[in-house]
Residue, then its C-alpha position, 0 to 999 in steps of 0.5 A: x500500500x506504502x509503494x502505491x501512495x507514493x507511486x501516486x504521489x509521483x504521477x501527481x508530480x510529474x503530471x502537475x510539472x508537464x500541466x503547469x511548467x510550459x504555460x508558466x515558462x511561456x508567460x514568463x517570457x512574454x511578460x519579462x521580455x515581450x511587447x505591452x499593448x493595452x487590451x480589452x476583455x471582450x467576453x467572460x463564460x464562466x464556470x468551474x473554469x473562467x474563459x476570459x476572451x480578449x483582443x488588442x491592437x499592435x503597433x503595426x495595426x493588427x488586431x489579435x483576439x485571443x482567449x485565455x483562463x484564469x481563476x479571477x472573479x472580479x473581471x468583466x466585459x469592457x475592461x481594459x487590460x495589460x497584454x504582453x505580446x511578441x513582436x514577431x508574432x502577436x498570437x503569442x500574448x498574453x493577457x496579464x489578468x490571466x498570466x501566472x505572474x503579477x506585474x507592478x505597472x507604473x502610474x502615468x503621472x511617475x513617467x512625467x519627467x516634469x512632474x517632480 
């Protein structure tokens, strides 16, 4: 029985690793060194899981819709939110109210250099 329990045990391991580790890594990149544009969350269907569905413009003129999960209750349609992106490619964004990581943005009145 003692050999089962931590036979499971390792199976919940690896399979939370091979689960969790790509999207943490992929997020960490894109927010550490990908582009910032402001999106919108255009639609919210939830559940047991939140699908939070959202779409951003780049520089450039592209628009990109993207869909993503998250376990945050206090969102709704026509909110706006930060999205991290690659430049080479859009597609791979994220928005940061469904990412693993929290990022402190600065205030618009701190980035005024004559504001001091």
């Amino acid at each position: 029985m003692e050999g089962l329990l931590e036979f499971l045990a390792i199976v919940t391991v690896l399979m939370g690793a091979f689960l969790w580790l790509p999207p943490y890594l992929r997020h960490k990149a894109l927010v550490s060194d990908g582009e910032l544009a402001t999106g919108e969350i255009t639609r919210l269907d939830s559940g047991r899981i939140i699908y939070v569905y959202y779409e951003f413009e780049t520089p450039f003129g592209q628009r990109v819709k993207k869909m993503s999960t998250t376990f945050r209750i206090d969102l709704a349609p026509g909110m706006k939110t930060p999205v991290f992106y690659n430049r080479e490619n859009p597609k791979k964004a994220i928005a940061l109210c469904t990412a693993f990581f929290d990022v402190v943005l600065p205030l618009k009145d701190n980035l005024d250099p004559h504001n001091s």
